[in-house]
VEXTORTI-149934 format. One record per atom (N, C-alpha, C): residue in three letters; y, x, z. Coordinates in steps of 0.001 Angstrom, whole numbers, padded with zeros to 6 digits, always signed. Atoms other than C-alpha are relative to their C-alpha. Layout:
ALAYXZ
...
***
This chain:
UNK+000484+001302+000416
UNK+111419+121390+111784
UNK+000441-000252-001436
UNK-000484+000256+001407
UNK+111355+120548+108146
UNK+000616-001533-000309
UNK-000466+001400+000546
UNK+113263+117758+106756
UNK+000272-000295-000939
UNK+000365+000526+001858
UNK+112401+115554+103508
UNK+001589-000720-000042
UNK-001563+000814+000060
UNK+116019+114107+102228
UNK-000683-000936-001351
UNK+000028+001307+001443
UNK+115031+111134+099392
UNK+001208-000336-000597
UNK-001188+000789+000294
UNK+117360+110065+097081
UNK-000211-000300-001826
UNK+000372+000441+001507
UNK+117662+108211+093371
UNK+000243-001421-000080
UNK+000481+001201+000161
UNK+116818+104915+094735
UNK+001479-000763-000940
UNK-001171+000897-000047
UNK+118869+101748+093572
UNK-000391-001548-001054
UNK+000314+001405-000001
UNK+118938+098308+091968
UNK-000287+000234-001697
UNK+000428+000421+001345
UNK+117221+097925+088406
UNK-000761-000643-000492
UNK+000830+001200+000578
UNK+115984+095523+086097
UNK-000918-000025-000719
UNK+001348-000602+000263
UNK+112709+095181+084941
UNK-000319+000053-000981
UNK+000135-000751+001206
UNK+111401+097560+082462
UNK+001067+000948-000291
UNK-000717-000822-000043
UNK+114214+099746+083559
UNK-001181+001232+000597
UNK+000246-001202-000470
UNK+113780+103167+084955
UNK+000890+000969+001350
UNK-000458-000697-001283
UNK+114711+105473+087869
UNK-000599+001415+000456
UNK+000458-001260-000258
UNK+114391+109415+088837
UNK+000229+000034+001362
UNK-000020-000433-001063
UNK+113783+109817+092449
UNK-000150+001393-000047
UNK+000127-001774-000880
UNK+114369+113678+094366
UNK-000465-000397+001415
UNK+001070-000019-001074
UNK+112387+114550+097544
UNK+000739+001326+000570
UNK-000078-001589-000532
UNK+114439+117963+098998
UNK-000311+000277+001376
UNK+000099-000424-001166
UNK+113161+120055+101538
UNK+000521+000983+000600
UNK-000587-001070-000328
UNK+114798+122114+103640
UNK-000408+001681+000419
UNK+000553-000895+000226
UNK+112331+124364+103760
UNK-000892+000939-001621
UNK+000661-000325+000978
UNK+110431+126389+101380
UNK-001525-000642+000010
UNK+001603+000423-000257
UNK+106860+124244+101733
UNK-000611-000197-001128
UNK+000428+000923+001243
UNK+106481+123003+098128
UNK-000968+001083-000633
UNK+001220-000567+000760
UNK+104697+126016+097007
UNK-001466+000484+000297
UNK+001320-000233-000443
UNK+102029+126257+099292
UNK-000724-001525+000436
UNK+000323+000979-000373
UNK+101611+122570+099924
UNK+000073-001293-001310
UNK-000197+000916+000830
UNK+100684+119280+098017
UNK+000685-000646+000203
UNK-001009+001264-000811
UNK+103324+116715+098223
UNK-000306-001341-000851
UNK+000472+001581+000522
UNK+103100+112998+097481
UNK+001581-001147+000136
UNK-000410+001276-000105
UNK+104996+109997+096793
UNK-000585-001394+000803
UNK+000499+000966-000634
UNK+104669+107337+099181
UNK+001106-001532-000089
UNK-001134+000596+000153
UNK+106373+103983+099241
UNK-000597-001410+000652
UNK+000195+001601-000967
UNK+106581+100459+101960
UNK+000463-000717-000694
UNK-000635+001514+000535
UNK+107218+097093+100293
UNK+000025-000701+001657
UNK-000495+000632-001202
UNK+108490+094986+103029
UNK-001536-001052+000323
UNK+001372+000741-000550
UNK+105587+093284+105432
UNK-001733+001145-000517
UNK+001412-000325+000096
UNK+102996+095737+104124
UNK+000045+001433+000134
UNK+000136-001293-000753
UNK+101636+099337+104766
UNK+000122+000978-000680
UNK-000217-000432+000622
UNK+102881+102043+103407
UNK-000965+000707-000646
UNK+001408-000740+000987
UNK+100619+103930+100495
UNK+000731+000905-001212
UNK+000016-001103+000771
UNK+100550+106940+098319
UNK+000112-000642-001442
UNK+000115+000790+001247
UNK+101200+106082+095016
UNK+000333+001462-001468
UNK-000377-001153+001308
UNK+101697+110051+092954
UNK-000408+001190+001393
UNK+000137-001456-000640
UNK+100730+113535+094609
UNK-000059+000891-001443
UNK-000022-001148+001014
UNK+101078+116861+092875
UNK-000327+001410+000950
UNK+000632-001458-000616
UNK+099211+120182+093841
UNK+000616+000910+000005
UNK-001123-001305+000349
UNK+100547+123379+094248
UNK-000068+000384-001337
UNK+000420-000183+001780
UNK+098804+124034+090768
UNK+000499-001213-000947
UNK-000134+001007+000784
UNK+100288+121318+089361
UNK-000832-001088-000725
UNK+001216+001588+000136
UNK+097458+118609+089012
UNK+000578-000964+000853
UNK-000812+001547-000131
UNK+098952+115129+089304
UNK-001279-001101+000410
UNK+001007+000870+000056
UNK+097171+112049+090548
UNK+001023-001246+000569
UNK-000690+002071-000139
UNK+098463+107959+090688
UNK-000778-000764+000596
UNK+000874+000914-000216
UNK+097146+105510+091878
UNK+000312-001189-000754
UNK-000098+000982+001654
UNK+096396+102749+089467
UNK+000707-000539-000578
UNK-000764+001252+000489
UNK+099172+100465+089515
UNK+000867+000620-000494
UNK-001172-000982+000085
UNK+101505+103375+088880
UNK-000354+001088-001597
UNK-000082-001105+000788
UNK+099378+105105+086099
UNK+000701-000137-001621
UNK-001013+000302+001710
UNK+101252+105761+082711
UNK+001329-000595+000231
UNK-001727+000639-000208
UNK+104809+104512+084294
UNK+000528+001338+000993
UNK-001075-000987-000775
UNK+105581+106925+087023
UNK-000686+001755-000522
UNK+000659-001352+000234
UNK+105205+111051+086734
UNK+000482+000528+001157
UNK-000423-001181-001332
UNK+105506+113779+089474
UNK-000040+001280-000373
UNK+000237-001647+000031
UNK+106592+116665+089378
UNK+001092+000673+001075
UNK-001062-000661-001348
UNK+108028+119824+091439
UNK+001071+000855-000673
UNK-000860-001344-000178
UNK+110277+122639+091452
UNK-000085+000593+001151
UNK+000085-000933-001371
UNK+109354+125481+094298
UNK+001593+000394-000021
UNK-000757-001283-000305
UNK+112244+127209+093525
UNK+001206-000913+000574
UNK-000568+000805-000811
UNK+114288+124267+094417
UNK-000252-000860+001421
UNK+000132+000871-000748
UNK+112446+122685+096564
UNK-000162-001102+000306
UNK+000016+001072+000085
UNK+112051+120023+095582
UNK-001190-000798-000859
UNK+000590+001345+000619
UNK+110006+116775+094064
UNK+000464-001318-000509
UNK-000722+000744+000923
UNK+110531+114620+091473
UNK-001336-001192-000071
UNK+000819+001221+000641
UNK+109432+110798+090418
UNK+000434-000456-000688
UNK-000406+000438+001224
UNK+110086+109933+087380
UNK-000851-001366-000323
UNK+000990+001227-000343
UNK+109499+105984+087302
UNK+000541-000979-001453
UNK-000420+000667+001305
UNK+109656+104179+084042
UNK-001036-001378-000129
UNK+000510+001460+000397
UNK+108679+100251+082880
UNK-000265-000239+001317
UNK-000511-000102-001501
UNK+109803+099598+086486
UNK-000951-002030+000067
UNK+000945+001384-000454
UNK+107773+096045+087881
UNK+000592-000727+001205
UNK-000217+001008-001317
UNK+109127+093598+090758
UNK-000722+000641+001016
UNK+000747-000258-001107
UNK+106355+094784+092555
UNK+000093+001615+000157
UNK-000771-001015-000358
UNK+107810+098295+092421
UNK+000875+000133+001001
UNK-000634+000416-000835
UNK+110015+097131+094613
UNK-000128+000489+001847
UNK+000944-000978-001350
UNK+109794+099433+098307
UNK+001000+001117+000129
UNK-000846-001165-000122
UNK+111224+102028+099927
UNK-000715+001192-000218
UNK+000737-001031+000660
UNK+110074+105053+098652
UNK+000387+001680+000746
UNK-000302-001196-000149
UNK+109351+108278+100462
UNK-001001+000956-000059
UNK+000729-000994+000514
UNK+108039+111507+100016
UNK-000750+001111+001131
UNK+000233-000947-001092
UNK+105824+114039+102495
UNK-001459+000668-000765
UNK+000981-000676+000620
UNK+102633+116257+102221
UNK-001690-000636-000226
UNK+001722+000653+000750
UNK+099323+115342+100618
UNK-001311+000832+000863
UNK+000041+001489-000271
UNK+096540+114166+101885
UNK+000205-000807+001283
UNK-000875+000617-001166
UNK+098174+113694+105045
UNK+001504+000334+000420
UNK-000986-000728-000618
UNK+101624+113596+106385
UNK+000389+001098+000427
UNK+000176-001201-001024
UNK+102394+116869+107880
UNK+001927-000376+000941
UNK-001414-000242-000100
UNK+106184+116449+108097
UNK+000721-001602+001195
UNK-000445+001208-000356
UNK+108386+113820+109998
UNK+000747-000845-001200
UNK-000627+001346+001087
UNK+109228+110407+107618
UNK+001859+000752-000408
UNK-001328+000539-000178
UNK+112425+110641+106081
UNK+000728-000946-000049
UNK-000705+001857-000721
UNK+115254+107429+105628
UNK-000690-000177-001099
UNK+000656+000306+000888
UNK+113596+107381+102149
UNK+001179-001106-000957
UNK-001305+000111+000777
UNK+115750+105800+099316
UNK-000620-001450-000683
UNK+000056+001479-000391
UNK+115333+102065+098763
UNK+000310-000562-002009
UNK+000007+000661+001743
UNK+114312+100651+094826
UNK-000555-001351-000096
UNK-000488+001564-000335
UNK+114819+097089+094379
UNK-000205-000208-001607
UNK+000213-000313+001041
UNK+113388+096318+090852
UNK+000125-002220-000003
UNK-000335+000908+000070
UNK+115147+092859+089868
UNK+000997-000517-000949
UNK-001335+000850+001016
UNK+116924+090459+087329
UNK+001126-000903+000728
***
C-alpha cells in the first residue's frame, strides 16, 4: 500500500509564501501524474496543480502564476511551491494521483494564510 506523507504547511501572512513536499513511499512518481489537492473547511475538496510524468504542469485558475509544481522521481517526491499566498488559500492541502485518486488520502499539512 502506498503512502503520501504531506508536509510544509503552516501559518503565513498574506503575500507570504510556503513550499509544500508530497513523499511517497513508493516509487510511483515516474510513471504516474500527481496533483495537488486542497479542502477549505465546509467545502469539497479540488485539484488545484498536477504535473505529468513529462513534466507538463496545469492550475487551476485561482492558483495560476502564484503556485508551481514540480517533482523529483528519484526522490519521490512532489513539490508546491506557493507564493503571493491569499486568505482564501487557506485549506488543508494534500497530494495523490492525477486525474483520479489512485492512492489512500493522506493527514495532509494544514496552511492557514492570515494577519
Amino acid at each position: 500500500q502506498v503512502q503520501l506523507v504531506e508536509s510544509g504547511g503552516g501559518l503565513v501572512q498574506p503575500g507570504g509564501s510556503l513550499r509544500l513536499s508530497c513523499a511517497a513511499s513508493a516509487s510511483i512518481f515516474s510513471i504516474y501524474a500527481m496533483g495537488w489537492y486542497r479542502q477549505a473547511p465546509g467545502k469539497q475538496r479540488e485539484l488545484v496543480a498536477s504535473i505529468t510524468s513529462g513534466i507538463r504542469t496545469t492550475y487551476t485558475d485561482s492558483v495560476k502564476g502564484r503556485f508551481t509544481i514540480s517533482r523529483d522521481n528519484a526522490k519521490n517526491t512532489v513539490y508546491l511551491q506557493m507564493s503571493s499566498l491569499k486568505p482564501e488559500d487557506t485549506a488543508t492541502y494534500y497530494c495523490n494521483t492525477v486525474p483520479h485518486p489512485s492512492y489512500g488520502w493522506g493527514q495532509g499539512t494544514q496552511v492557514t494564510v492570515s494577519s
